[in-house]
C-alpha positions as CSV (number, residue, x, y, z in Angstrom):
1,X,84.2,95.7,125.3
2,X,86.3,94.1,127.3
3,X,88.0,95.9,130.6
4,X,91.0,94.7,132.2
5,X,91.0,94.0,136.0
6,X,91.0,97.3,138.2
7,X,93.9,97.1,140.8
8,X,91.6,98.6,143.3
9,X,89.7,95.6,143.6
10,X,92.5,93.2,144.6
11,X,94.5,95.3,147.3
12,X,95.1,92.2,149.3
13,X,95.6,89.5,146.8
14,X,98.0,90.3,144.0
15,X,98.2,87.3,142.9
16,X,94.6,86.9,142.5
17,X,95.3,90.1,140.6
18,X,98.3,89.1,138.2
19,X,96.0,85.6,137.0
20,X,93.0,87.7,136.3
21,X,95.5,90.0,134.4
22,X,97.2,87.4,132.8
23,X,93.8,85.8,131.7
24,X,92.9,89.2,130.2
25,X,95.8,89.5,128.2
26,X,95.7,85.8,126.8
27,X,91.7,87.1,125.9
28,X,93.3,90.1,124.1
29,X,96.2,88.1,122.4
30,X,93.3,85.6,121.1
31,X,91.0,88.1,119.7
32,X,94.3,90.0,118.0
33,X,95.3,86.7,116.3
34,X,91.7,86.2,115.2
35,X,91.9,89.1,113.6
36,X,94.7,88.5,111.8
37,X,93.4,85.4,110.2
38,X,90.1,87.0,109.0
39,X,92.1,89.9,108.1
40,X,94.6,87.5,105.9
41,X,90.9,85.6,104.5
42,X,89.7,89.4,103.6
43,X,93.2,89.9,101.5
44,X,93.2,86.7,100.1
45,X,89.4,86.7,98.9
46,X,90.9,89.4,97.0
47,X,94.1,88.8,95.8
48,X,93.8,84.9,94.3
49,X,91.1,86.1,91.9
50,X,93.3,88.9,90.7
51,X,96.2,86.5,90.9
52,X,94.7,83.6,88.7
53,X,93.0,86.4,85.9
54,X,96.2,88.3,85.7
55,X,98.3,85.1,85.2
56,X,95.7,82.7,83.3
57,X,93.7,85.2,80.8
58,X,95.3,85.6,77.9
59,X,92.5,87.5,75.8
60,X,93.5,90.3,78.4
61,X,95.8,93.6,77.3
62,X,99.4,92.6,78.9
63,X,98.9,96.0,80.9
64,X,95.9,95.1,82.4
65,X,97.3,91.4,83.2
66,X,100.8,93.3,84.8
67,X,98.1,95.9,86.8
68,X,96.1,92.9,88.0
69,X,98.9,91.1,89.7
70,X,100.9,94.3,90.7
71,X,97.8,95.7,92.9
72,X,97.4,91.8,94.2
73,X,100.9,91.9,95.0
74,X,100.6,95.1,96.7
75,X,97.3,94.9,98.4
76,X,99.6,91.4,100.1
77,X,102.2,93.4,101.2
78,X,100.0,96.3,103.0
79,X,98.3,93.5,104.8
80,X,101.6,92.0,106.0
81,X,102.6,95.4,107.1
82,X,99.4,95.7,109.2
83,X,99.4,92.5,110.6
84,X,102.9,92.3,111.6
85,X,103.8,95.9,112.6
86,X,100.7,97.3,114.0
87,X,99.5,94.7,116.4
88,X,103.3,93.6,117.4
89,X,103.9,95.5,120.6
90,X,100.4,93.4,121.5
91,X,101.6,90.1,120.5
């Protein structure tokens, strides 16, 4: 886990203080945006297989075709939500 600077150390330099908590915040703004790309290759892992079956299968029931892209379609839109809303006060 990573533990951002303690004040208490740098009493007489805050400036030494604001880099080293500027350099942990850059460090926690890298490893939120590296989330979000695995977390986008996790959704899309699942969603272009349902994408491509539910458009290109025709031996499919139209019902199971419309459920295929509707949950692919969905399951894209929760993960936007996620990424966007959830880790936006972080950056």
């Amino acid at each position: 886990m990573v533990k951002a600077p303690d004040s208490d150390d740098y009493e007489d330099d805050w400036d030494a203080w604001d880099k080293e908590y500027e350099k942990y915040m850059d460090l926690i703004r890298n490893l939120i945006g590296i989330g979000k790309i695995f977390n986008w290759i996790g959704a899309m892992v699942i969603c272009i297989p349902l994408y491509v079956l539910g458009i290109s299968n025709a031996k499919l029931d139209w019902k199971v075709r419309a459920s295929m892209l509707s949950a692919a379609t969905a399951l894209v839109v929760a993960t936007m939500i996620v990424t966007m809303f959830v880790t936006y006060p972080l950056g």
